[in-house]
N, C-alpha and C positions, 0 to 999 in steps of 0.2 A: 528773425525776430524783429521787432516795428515797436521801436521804442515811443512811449507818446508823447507828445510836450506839451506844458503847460502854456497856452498865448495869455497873455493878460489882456487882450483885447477879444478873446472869444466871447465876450457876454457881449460885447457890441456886434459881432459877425453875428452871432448864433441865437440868443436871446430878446432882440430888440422887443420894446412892447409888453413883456411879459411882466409875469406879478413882480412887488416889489423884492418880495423873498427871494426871489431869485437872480434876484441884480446885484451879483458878485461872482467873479470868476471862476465858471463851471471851470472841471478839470477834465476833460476830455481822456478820460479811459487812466488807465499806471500811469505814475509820474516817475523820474525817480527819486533818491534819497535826498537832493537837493532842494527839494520843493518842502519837504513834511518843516519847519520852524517854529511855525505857532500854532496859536487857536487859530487863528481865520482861517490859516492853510487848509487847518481840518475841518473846519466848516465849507469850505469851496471843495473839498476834496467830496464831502456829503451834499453839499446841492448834485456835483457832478454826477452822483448816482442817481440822483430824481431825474437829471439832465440827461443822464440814457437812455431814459426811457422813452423820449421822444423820437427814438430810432422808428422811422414808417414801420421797418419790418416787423417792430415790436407790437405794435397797434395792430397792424396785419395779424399777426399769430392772433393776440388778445381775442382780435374778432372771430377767424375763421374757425380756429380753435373749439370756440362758444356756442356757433351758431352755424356752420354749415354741414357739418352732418346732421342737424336737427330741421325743423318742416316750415320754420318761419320764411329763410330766406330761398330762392331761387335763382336760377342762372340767366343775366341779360343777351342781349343781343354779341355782345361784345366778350363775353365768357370766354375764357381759353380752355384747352382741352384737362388742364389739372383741374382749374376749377369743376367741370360740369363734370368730371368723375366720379371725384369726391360727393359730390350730391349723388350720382348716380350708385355710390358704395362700393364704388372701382377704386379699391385704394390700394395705391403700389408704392414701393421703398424708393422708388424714384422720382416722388412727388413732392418737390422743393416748396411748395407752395405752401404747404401746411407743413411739411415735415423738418423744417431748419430753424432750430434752436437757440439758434446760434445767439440772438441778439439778448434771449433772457440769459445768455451765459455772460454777454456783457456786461448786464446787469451785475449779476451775482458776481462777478470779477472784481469790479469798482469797488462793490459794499465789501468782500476780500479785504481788498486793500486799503481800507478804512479801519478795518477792525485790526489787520496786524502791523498797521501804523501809526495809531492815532495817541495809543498812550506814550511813546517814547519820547511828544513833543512834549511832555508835562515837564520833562528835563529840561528844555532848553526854553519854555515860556513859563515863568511863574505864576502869571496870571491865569493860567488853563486849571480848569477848577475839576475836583472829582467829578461833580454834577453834571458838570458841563459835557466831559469826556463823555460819562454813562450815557449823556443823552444822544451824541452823536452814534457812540457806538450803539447805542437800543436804535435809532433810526433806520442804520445800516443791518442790524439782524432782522428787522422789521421788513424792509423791501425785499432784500434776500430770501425770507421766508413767503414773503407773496409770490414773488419769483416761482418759487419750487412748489408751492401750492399748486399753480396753474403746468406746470411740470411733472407735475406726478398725476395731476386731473386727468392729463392729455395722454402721456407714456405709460404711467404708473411706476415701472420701476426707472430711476434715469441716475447720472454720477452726480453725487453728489459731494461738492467742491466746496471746501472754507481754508481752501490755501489760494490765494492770489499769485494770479499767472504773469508775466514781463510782457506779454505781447497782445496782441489786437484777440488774439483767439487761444485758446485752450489746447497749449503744444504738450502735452504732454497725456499720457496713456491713463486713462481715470476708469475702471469696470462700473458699472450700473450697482448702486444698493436699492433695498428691496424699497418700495412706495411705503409699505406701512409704518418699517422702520423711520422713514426720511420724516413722515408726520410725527412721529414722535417725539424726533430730535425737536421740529419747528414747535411744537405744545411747550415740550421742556424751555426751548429759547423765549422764545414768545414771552411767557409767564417771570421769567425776567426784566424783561428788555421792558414791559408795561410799567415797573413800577417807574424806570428810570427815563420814561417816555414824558412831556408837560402835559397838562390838560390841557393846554392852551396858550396859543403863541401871541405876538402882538399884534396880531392883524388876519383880517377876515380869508386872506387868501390862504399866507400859510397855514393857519388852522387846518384848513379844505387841501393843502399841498403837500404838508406834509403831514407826516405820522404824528401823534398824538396817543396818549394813552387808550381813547373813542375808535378810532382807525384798528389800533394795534386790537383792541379787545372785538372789534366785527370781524378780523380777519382769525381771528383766532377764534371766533363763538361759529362762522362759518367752516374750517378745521374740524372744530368736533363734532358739526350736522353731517358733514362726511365719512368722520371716526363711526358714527353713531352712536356718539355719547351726548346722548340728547338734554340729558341734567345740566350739566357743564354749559352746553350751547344755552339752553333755558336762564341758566343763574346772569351768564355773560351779559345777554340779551335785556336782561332786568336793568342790568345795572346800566346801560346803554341808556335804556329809554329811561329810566327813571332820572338819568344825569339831568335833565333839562336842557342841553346843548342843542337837540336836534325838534325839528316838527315838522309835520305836511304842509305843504304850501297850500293857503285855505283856497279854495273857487264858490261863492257863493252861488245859491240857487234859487229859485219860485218856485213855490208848490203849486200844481194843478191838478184837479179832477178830472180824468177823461174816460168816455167810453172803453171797452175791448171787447167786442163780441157783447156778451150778454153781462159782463163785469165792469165795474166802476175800479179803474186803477186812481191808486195816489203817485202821481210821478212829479221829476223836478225838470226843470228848465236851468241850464246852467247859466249864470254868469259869461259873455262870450271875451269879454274885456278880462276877466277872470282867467278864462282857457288860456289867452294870449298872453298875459303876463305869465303863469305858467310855464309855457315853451320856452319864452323869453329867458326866463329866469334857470330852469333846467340846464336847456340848451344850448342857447345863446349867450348868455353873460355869465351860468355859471356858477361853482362856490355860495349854491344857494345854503338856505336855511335846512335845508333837508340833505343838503350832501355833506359824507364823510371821510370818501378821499377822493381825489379827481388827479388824473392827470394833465397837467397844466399846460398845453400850448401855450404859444402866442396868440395875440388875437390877432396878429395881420405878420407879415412879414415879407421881405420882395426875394427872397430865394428861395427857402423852405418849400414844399409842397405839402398844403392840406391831406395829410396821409389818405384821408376818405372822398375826395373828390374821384381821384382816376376810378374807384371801385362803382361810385353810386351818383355822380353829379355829372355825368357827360349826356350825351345827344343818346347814344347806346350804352348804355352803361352794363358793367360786367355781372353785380350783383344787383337783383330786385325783388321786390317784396312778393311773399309768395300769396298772393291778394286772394286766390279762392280759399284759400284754408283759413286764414287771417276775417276774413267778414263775415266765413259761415263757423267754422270752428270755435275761435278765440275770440272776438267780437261779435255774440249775435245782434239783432238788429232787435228793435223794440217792436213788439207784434201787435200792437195798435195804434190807431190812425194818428198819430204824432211824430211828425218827423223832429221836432225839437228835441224829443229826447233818447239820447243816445252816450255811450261812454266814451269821455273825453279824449282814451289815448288813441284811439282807430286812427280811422280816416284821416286824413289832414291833421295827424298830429303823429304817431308813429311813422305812419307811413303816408305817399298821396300816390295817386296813379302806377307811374313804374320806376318812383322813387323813395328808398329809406329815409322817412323825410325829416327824423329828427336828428340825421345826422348832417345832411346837406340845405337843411331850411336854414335862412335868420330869420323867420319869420311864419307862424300860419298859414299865410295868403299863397303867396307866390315867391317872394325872392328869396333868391337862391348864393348861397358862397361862390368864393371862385378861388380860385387855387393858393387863395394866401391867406385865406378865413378861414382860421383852425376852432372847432370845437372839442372842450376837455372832453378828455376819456373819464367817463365816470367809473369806480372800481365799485365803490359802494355808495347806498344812498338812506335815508332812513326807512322809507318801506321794507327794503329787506332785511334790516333789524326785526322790524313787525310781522314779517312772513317765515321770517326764520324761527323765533321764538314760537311762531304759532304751530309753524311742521315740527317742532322736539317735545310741543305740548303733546298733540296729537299721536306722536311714537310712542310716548311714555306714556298715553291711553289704552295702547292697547292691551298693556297688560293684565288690566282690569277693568276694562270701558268705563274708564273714569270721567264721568259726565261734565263733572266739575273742569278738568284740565279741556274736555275738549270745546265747553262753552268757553270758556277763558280765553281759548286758540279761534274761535268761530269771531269771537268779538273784534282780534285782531286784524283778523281778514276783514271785517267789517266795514275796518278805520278806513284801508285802503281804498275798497271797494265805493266806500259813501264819499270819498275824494273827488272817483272817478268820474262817480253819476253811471255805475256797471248798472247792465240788465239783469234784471233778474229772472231767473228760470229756475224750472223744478229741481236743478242740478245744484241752485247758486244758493238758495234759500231758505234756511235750515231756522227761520224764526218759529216758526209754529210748530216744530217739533220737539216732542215731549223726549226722545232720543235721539242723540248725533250717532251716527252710523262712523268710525274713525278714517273708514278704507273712502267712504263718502265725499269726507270733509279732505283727508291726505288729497286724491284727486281734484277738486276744487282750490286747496292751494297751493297745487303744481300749475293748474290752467291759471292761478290769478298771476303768477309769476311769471306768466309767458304775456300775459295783457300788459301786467306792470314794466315787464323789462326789455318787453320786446327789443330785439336789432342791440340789444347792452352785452353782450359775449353771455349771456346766460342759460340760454336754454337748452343745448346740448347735457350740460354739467349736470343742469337739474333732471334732463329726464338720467341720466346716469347713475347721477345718486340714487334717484327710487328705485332702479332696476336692482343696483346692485346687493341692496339689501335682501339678509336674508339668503348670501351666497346666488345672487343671480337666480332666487327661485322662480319656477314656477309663475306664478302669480304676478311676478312683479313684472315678466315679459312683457306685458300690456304695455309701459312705457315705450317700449324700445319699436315693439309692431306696428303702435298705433302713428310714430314717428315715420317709419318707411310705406307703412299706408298714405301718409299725407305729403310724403316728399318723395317716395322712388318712383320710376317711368312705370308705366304697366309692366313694360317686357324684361326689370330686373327687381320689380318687388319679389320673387318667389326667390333668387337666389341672396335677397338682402335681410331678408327672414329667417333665411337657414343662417347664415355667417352671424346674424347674431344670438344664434343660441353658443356662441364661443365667445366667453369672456373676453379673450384675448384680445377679439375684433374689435371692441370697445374701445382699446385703446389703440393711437398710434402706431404706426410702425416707425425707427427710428431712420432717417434718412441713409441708405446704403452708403453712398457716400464715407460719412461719419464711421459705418462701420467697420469699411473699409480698412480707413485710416487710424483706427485706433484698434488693433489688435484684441486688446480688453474687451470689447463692448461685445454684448450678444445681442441678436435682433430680436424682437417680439415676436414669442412663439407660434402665432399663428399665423406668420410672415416668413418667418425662417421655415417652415414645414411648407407653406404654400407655394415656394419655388420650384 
């Protein structure tokens, strides 16, 4: 057992450079009974869980989790044999790479120890207020439940833990509860933890760092687009965007008349100073106007390693954009003689060449980070408030092709899309029609969410979720095909078609390893059969 200690000087080792909020004494993992005194203790005890999260491996999972079994990303030069599996659908219980949990169980450990520690200081500080307490502890239920969100996305069913462990790692025998159950605990927690959550801290970072009432309510309006309680997700989502807190960062444009063929388009030329401060502001500096939680790096720091550098910013880099699906698929090109206009996120702004480039740019042009220039982790941002409210519109259409709900949902995708300067096409274009088609528009804002979020750990989950609706019918397969259509080799698309007509496949298998070691745990059943 690896008892932890508190340094007082960790925010100078560990932190340099970072937001102001964060400039007090992370607690690096359990402390023990000596440490809990006051309030600050329990406020440095709750940074210290934001401050876990900076674990590479953590980021790692976030991303690979997100986005490599899905068709965005590809295998570099430099790929090792777990990664280029994993895209290939070769996925075994001995693949450390995607399958070790371990650092979100860190997480979840910290936020543990927050909640069964934090009221007993109110006895020895007077000045620790109810308020105050609720808020730390809503913090800690809050990251906790993002934790297990992305835990149950990945595994579905996995142990689910609100006792804090004495050591680095989880020594003791925990069985797996069921995924559906585990969301339910998080909706029931959540729904508390929000009232006792501030709308708002004293500064622009922590606003964007930590949880807020805004944070807590997207992560919970995203919950129930999973649950498919698409009201709930819908009501949430209102109240999000109606708060005033959040907007798109504007890019203006020029309107111009030009040829196509035998038709006169009306198209825009964007703003290129526009585009740039965009990325800028995104990717580079951050805690913009539009984002509602991020994970907070440093901006520079001389030991740390830029978790996303070794993956995407080398000479060979391991991961790379998967560029034919990306500019024919998800970015079509404008099919008249104007190369000015084109949607903002493609090219030189997601991605460039055979680089993820809004994670390894400072900049549009050319330069590039280097191992001490860290960009936040965005979790949420406010388009997918707008894209999420417009997919629970659209569900709750289909009951009764309710026109009204699905213009509503169409307008939303709109906001997004008329940000971007998106192309439009027979598929994207639903103004002159006197009926929205729901299965139409659902499709359309799965594809706006692969433009919008490109390379953000998103588009696994999302083709997930549509598949799974509906008990994995049928119908919904189209997600899951059209993913191994655009990302399996020739010679294992036929057997990466059959494995997913088994739910099971979907998710994770849980690191043998793990299994091993914990008596309890059972393996995911179409891994434990596939031995």
């Amino acid at each position: 057992m690896i008892k932890k200690i508190f340094a007082i000087l960790a925010i100078s080792v560990f932190m340099i450079s970072c937001s102001d909020w964060l400039d007090l004494e992370p607690v690096d993992g359990i402390v023990d009974s000596k440490f809990w005194k006051n309030k600050e203790d329990v406020e440095s005890a709750v940074i210290g869980c934001y401050s876990s999260m900076l674990d590479e491996s953590l980021i790692k999972d976030l991303y690979m989790w997100g986005e490599l079994r899905a068709d965005l990303t590809a295998t570099g030069t430099s790929a090792n044999a777990n990664v280029s599996n994993i895209i290939k659908g070769e996925i075994s219980t001995d693949n450390a790479i995607v399958l070790d949990w371990g650092a979100l169980y860190t997480t979840i450990n910290q936020c543990n120890d927050v909640l069964e520690n934090a009221a007993a200081v109110q006895s020895l500080d007077a000045s620790f207020s109810d308020k105050l307490l609720k808020q730390y502890e809503g913090e800690a239920v809050t990251l906790r439940a993002m934790m297990y969100f992305y835990l149950v996305r990945s595994f579905k069913d996995v142990p689910f833990i609100e006792k804090a462990s004495s050591s680095d790692k989880q020594d003791y025998n925990v069985p797996k509860t069921g995924g559906d159950e585990i969301l339910e605990t998080l909706v029931t927690q959540l729904l508390t933890a929000i009232d006792n959550l501030p709308l708002t801290y004293k500064d622009n970072d922590s606003n964007k760092g930590r949880m807020t009432q805004w944070s807590a309510k997207t992560l919970l309006a995203d919950i129930y687009l999973w649950q498919e309680n698409y009201q709930a997700c819908s009501d949430l989502c209102t109240q999000i965007i109606g708060s005033g807190q959040f907007s798109l960062i504007p890019v203006s444009k020029a309107k111009y008349e030009v040829i196509n063929g035998s038709n006169i388009d009306s198209v825009y030329h964007v703003s290129e100073s526009d585009v740039n401060s965009l990325f800028d502001k995104l990717y580079v500096t951050g805690n913009s106007v539009e984002s509602i939680f991020e994970i907070q790096f440093p901006k520079t720091h001389e030991t740390l390693t830029d978790p996303f550098y070794l993956w995407f910013n080398q000479i060979r880099p391991a991961l790379i954009p998967n560029s034919e699906i990306l500019s024919e698929e998800i970015f079509p090109e404008y099919t008249g003689d104007d190369r000015d206009v084109y949607d903002i996120r493609g090219n030189s702004f997601s991605y460039k060449g055979s680089y993820i480039w809004k994670w390894v740019g400072l900049d549009r042009s050319s330069a590039m980070r280097t191992r001490q220039t860290f960009p936040h982790w965005i979790v949420y941002r406010y388009p997918e408030v707008l894209l999420m409210k417009a997919e629970a519109l659209t569900q709750l259409s289909k009951t009764n092709n309710d026109q009204t709900k699905l213009k509503d949902a169409y307008a939303l995708v709109k906001q997004v899309r008329e940000r971007a300067n998106a192309i439009e096409t027979p598929e994207t274009n639903f103004d002159n029609e006197t009926e929205i088609s729901p299965l139409l528009l659902e499709k359309l804002i799965y594809d706006e969410r692969g433009r919008e979020f490109a390379f953000e750990g998103k588009r696994w989950y999302d083709a997930l979720r549509h598949a799974k609706r509906d008990n994995f019918s049928e119908a919904n397969y189209s997600y899951l095909q059209q993913l191994a259509i655009n990302a399996a080799p020739a010679d294992k698309l036929t057997s990466l078609l059959v494995k997913y007509k088994s739910e099971w496949f979907c998710y994770w298998p849980i690191l043998q390893s793990v299994v091993e070691t914990n008596p309890n745990l059972t393996q995911n059943p179409f891994y434990a059969s596939s031995k």
